[in-house]
C-alpha positions as CSV (number, residue, x, y, z in Angstrom):
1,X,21.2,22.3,-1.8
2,X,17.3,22.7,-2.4
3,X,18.0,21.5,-6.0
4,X,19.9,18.7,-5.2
5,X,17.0,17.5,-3.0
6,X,14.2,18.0,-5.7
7,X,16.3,16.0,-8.2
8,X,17.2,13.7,-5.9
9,X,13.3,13.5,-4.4
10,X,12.3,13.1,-8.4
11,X,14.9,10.6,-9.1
12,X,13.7,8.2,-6.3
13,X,9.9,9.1,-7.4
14,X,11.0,7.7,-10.9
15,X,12.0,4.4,-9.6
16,X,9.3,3.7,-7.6
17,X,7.2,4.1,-10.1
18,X,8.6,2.5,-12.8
19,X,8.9,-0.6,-10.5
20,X,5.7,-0.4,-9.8
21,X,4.5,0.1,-13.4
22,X,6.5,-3.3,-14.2
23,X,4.7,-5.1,-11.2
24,X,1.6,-4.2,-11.3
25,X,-0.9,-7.3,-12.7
26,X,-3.6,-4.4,-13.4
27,X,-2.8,-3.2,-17.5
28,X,-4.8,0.4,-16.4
29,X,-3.2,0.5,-13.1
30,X,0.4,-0.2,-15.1
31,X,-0.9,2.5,-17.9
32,X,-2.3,4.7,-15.0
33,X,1.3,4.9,-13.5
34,X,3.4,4.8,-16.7
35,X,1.4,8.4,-17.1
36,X,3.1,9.7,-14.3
37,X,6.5,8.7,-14.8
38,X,5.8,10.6,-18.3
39,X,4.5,13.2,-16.2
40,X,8.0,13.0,-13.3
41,X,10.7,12.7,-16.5
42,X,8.8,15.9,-17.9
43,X,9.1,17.2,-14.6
44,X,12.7,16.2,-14.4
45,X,13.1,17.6,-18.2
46,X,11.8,21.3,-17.5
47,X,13.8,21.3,-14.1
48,X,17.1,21.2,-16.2
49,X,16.1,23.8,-18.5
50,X,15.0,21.2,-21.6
51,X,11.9,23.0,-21.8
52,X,11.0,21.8,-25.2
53,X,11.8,18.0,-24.2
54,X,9.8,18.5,-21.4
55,X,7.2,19.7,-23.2
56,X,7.1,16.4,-26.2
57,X,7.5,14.4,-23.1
58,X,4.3,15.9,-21.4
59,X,2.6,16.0,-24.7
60,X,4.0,12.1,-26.6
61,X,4.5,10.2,-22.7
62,X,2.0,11.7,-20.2
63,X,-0.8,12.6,-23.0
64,X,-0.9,10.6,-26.1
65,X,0.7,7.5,-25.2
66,X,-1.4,6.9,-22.4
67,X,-4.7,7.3,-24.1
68,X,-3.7,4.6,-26.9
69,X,-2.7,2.4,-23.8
70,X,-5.9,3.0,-22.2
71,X,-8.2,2.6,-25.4
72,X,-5.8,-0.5,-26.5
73,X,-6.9,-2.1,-23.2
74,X,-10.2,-1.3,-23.4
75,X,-10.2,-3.1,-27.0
76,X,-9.2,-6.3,-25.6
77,X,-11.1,-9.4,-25.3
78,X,-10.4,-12.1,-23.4
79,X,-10.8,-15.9,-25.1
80,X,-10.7,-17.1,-21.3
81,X,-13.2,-16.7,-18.5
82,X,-10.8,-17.2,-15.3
């Protein structure tokens, strides 16, 4: 029963914030939460013993990916001033 709850709790975690990561106007806030929706699937992964998914999707989703997000945003210029 306790399992069923966490999965279920994890699950519902996951879709909030993948919705939010697809609303979200902000491209660090939408980075920011893509991290930890890597972070909940790895989560997810380890919980049903795919210890060495959960650990490329720690490493690849919550860790690498993130930081070429981040410094591709920070790269950016804008050719507009609104």
């Amino acid at each position: 029963m306790g399992l069923e709850l966490f999965n279920t709790f994890i699950l519902l975690l996951l879709v909030v914030a993948a919705l939010t990561a697809l609303r979200a106007r902000d491209l660090i806030t939408a980075s920011a939460v893509f991290a930890i929706y890597s972070f909940l699937m790895c989560l997810l992964w380890a919980e049903m013993g795919a210890v060495d998914v959960a650990f490329t999707e720690a490493t690849v989703g919550a860790g690498i990916s993130t930081v070429v997000m981040v410094a591709t945003i920070f790269n950016l210029k804008r050719k507009s001033n609104d």
